[in-house]
NUFI-224647 format. One line per 2 residues: for each residue x, y, z of C-alpha. Coordinates in Angstrom, 1 decimal, always signed. Layout:
N
X:Y:Z  ...
//
This chain:
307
-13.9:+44.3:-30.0  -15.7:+41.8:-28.3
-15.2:+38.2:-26.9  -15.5:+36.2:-29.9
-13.7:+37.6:-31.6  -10.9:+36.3:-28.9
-12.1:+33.2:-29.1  -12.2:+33.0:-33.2
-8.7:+33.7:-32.7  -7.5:+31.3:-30.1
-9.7:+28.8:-32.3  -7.1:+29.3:-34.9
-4.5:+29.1:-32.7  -5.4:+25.9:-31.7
-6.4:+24.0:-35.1  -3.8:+26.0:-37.0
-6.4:+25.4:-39.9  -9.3:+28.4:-41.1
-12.1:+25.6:-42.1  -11.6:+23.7:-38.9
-11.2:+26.8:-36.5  -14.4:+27.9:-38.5
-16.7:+24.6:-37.4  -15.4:+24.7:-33.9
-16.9:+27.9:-33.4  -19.8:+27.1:-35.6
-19.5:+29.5:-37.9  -18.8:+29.8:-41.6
-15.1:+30.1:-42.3  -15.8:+33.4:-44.4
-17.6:+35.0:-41.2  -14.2:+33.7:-38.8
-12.2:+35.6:-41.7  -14.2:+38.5:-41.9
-14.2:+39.0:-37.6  -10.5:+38.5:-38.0
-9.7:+41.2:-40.2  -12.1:+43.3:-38.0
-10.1:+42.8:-34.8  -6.9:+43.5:-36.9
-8.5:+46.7:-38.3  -9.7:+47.7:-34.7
-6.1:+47.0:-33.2  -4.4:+48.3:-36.7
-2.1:+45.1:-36.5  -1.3:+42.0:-39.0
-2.3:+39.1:-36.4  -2.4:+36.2:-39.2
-0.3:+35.3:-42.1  -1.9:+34.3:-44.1
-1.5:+32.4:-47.8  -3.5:+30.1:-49.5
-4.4:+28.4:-46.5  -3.2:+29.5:-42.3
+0.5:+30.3:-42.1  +0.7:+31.4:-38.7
+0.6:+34.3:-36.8  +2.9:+37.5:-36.6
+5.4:+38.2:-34.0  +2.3:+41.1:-33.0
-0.5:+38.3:-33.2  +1.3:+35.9:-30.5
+1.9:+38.7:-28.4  -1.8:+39.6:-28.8
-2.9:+35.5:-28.2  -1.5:+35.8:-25.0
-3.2:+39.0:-24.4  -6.8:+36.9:-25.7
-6.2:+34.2:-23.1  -5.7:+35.7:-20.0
-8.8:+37.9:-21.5  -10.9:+34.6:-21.9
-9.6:+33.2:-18.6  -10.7:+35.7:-17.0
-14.0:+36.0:-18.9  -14.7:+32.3:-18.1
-13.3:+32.5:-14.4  -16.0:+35.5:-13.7
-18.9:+33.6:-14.6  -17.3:+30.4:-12.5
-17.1:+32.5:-10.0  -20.3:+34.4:-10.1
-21.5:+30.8:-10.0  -19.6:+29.8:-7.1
-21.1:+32.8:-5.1  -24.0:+30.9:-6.0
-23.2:+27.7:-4.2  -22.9:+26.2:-8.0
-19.9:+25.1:-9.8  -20.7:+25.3:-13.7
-18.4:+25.3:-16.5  -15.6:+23.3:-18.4
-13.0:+22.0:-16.9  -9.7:+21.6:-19.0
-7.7:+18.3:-17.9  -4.4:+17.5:-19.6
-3.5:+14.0:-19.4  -0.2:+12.0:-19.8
-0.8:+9.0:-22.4  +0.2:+6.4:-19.6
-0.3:+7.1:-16.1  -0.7:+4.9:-12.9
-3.3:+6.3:-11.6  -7.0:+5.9:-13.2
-8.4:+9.5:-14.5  -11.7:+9.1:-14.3
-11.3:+8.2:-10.6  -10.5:+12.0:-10.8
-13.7:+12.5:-12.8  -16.2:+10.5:-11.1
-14.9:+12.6:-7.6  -15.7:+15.9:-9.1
-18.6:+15.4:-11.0  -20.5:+13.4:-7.8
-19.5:+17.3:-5.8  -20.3:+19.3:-9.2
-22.9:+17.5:-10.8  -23.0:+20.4:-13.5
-19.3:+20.7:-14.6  -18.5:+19.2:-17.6
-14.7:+17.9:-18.9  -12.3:+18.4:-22.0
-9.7:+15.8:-21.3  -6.7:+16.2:-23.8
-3.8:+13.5:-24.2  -0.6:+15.4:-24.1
+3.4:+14.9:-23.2  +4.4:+16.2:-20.2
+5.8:+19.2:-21.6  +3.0:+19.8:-23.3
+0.6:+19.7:-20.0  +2.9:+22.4:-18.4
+3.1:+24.5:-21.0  -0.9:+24.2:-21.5
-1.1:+25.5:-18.2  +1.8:+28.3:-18.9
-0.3:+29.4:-20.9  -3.8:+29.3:-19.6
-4.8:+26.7:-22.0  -5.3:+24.2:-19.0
-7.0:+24.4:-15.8  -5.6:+21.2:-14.6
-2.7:+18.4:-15.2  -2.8:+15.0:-14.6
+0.9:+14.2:-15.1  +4.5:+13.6:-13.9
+6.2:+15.7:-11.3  +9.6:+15.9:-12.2
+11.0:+19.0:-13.9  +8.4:+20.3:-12.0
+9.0:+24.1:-10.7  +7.4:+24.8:-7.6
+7.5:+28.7:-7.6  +5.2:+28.1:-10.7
+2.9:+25.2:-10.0  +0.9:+23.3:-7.1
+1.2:+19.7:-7.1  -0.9:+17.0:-5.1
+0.9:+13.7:-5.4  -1.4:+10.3:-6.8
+0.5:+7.6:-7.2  +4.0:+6.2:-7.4
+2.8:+4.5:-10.8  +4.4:+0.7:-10.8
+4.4:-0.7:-14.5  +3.1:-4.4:-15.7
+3.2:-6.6:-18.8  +0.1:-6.4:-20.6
-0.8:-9.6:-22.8  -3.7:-11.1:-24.3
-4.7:-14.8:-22.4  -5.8:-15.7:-26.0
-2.3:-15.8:-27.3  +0.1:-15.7:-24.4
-0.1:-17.6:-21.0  +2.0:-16.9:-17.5
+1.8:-18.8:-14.4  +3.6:-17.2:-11.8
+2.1:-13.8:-10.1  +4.6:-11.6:-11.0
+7.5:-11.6:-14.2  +11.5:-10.3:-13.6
+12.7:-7.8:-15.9  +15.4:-10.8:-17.3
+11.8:-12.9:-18.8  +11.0:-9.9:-20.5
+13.7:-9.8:-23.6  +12.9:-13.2:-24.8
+9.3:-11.7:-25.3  +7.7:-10.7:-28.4
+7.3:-6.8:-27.1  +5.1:-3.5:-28.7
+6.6:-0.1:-27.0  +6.1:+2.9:-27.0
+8.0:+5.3:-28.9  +11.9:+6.3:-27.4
+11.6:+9.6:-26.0  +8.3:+9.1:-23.9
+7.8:+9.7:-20.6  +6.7:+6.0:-20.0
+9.3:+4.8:-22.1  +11.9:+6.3:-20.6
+10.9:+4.9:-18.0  +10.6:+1.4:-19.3
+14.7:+1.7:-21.1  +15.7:+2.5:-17.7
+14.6:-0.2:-16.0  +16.3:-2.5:-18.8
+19.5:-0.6:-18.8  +20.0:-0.4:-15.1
+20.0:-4.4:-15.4  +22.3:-4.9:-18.2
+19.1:-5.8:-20.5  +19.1:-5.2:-24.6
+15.5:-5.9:-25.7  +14.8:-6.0:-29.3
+11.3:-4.8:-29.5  +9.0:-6.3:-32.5
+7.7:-2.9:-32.6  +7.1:+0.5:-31.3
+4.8:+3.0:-31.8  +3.4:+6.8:-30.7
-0.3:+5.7:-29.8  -1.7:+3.7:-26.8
-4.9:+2.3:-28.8  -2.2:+1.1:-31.5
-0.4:-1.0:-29.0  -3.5:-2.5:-27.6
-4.8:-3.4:-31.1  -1.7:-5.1:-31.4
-1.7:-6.8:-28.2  -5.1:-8.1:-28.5
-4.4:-9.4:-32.2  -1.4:-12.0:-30.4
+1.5:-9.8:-32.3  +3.5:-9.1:-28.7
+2.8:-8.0:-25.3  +3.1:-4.4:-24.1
+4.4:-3.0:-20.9  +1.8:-0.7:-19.1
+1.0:+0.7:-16.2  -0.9:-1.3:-13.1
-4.2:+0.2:-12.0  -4.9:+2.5:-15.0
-7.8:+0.6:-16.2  -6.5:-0.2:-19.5
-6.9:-4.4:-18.7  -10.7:-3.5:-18.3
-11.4:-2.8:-21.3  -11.3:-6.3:-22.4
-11.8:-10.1:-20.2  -9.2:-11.0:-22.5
-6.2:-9.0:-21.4  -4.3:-9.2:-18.3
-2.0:-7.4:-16.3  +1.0:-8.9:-14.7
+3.3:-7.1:-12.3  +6.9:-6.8:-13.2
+9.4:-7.0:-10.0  +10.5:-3.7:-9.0
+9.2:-2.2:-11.8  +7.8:+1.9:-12.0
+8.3:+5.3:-13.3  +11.0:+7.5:-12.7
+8.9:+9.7:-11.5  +5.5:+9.8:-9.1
+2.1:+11.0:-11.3  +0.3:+13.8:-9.6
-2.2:+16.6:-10.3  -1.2:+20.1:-11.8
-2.6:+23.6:-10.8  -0.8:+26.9:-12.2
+0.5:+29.1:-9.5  -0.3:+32.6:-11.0
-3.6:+35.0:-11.7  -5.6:+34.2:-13.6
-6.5:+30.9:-12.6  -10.3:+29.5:-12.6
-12.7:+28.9:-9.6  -13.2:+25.4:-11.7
-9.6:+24.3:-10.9  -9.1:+26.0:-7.4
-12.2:+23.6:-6.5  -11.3:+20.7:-8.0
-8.0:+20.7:-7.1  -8.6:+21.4:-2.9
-11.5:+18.1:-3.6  -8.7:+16.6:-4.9
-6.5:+17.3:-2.0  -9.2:+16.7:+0.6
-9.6:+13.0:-0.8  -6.5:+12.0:-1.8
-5.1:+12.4:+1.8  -7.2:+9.9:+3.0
-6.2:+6.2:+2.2  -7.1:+4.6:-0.6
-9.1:+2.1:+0.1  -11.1:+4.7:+2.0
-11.4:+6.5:-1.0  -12.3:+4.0:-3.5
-15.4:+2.3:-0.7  -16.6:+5.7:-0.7
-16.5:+6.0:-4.7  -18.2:+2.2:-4.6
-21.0:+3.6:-2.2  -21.8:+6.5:-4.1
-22.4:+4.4:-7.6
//
C-alpha cells in the first residue's frame, strides 16, 4: 500500500466518476482501476461497486475512506508541520464557503497569504451542512459559514460578522432615491431569490413573515451567478448580502440597505475540534483570531497599507 493509492480512492470518492477521478490525479483511468483493485487485493476487501460505470462503495470501502482520510490528513499535516518547524507555512488550505455570506472571503485570503506568502487555497461553495460535515470528515481544514447548529464540543468558532442583507439592482433598469428601503417596498418589486431551503433564504422568508409580507417572487433559483445574470439583464432585483463584494463586480449594480434587515444567524470561521487537524488551519485560524479582534477599520487600513 502506499499513499496514492489513498488518494486514488478519495479521488473517487469525491467525483463519484472513474474518468474524472482519473484526470484529477493525472493518471489514466485504466492505471486508477488497476491501483484500485491492488489496494483491494492487499486489504482482501470489495471497496468499489462497481458496473458499467462507479456505483459506490461497499459498506467495507466507506469504513476504509475514513480510514484513508485521517491517513492523508495526517500525511499532509506532517509535511505542514515539518514546514512550520521550518519557520514556513506551505501547503493547501481547504476553505468551505457558504454561497452568501456578509463578510468578504478574500479579506480572509488576502490576511493569510500576506503572513504565508507560499500557501495556496481550494475554496469550495457548500451549504452549511455541507461545510460541517466537510470538516467531520477531514475533507476541510476551514469553514467560512454560519454558527448556528453549531456544536461546540466539536468545533472552534471565531465570530466575523452579523451579516445585514440589501436589495441588489441594476441602476440601468431600476432607480431608488432614498438611502435605505423597508421590507413593505420590497413585494411590489420584481424579485430573483434564492431557492426555499437556503440558509440565506431562510433568512430572507423570515424577515417577510415576521411582517405579515407574501412576496410573489418572478423567480428563484439554486446559483448566485444565475441571479446576478438576471439582475444585471433588468429582469428583477435580488436581495444580497451588504459588504460581500458582490456590487463590485460591476459600476452598474448597487446595493441598498434594507431596514432591520440580516441573517438569522452571525457568519464566522470553522476549525474541527479533534486530531487530526492541520498546522495549515491551526495557523490560519489563531491569524484569524489575532485580527479579527481588533476593529475593523483597523483591520481593513492595515489590509489598504499592505496593497
Amino acid at each position: 500500500m502506499d499513499i496514492k493509492q489513498l488518494k486514488f480512492l478519495l479521488a473517487l470518492d469525491e467525483t463519484r466518476h472513474f474518468g474524472q477521478a482519473a484526470a484529477r490525479c493525472h493518471i489514466s483511468q485504466p492505471t486508477l482501476s488497476m491501483r484500485l483493485r491492488n489496494l483491494e487485493e492487499e486489504l482482501g476487501l470489495t471497496l468499489v461497486r462497481r458496473g458499467q460505470r462507479f456505483e459506490g462503495f461497499t459498506s467495507e470501502g466507506e469504513r476504509i475512506l475514513a480510514w484513508a482520510r485521517s491517513l492523508l490528513a495526517a500525511h499532509d499535516g506532517l509535511y505542514a508541520e515539518a514546514s512550520a518547524c521550518r519557520g514556513q507555512l506551505v501547503g493547501c488550505l481547504r476553505l468551505g464557503l457558504v454561497p452568501l455570506g456578509g463578510f468578504d472571503p478574500m479579506r480572509l485570503l488576502g490576511l493569510f497569504t500576506r503572513q504565508h506568502p507560499n500557501l495556496r487555497f481550494e475554496l469550495f461553495a457548500l451549504s452549511s451542512e455541507q461545510i460541517l460535515d466537510g470538516l467531520a470528515r477531514n475533507q476541510l481544514d476551514l469553514g467560512l459559514s454560519y454558527l448556528d447548529r453549531l456544536d461546540a464540543a466539536q468545533f472552534d468558532s471565531l465570530a466575523l460578522a452579523d451579516t445585514r442583507m440589501g436589495l441588489l439592482y441594476d441602476q440601468r433598469h431600476f432607480s431608488f432615491t432614498q438611502p435605505h428601503l423597508g421590507w413593505e417596498t420590497l413585494p411590489s418589486l420584481p424579485l430573483g431569490l434564492l431557492s426555499s431551503g437556503m440558509h440565506f433564504r431562510q433568512s430572507i422568508d423570515h424577515g417577510f413573515r415576521s411582517r405579515g409580507l407574501s412576496p410573489q417572487p418572478l423567480l428563484q433559483c439554486d446559483a448566485v451567478h444565475t441571479l446576478l445574470q438576471a439582475v444585471s439583464a433588468g429582469l428583477c432585483c435580488t436581495i444580497m448580502p451588504l459588504n460581500s463584494g458582490l456590487d463590485d463586480g460591476s459600476p452598474d449594480l448597487r446595493l441598498l440597505p434594507i431596514d432591520d434587515a440580516h441573517t438569522l444567524a452571525p457568519l464566522g470561521l470553522i476549525l474541527r475540534r479533534s486530531a487530526p487537524r492541520s498546522a495549515l488551519a491551526e495557523a490560519c485560524f489563531a491569524e484569524a483570531q489575532r485580527a479579527f479582534s481588533k476593529p475593523i477599520d483597523v483591520i481593513d487600513q492595515g489590509i489598504s497599507n499592505n496593497d
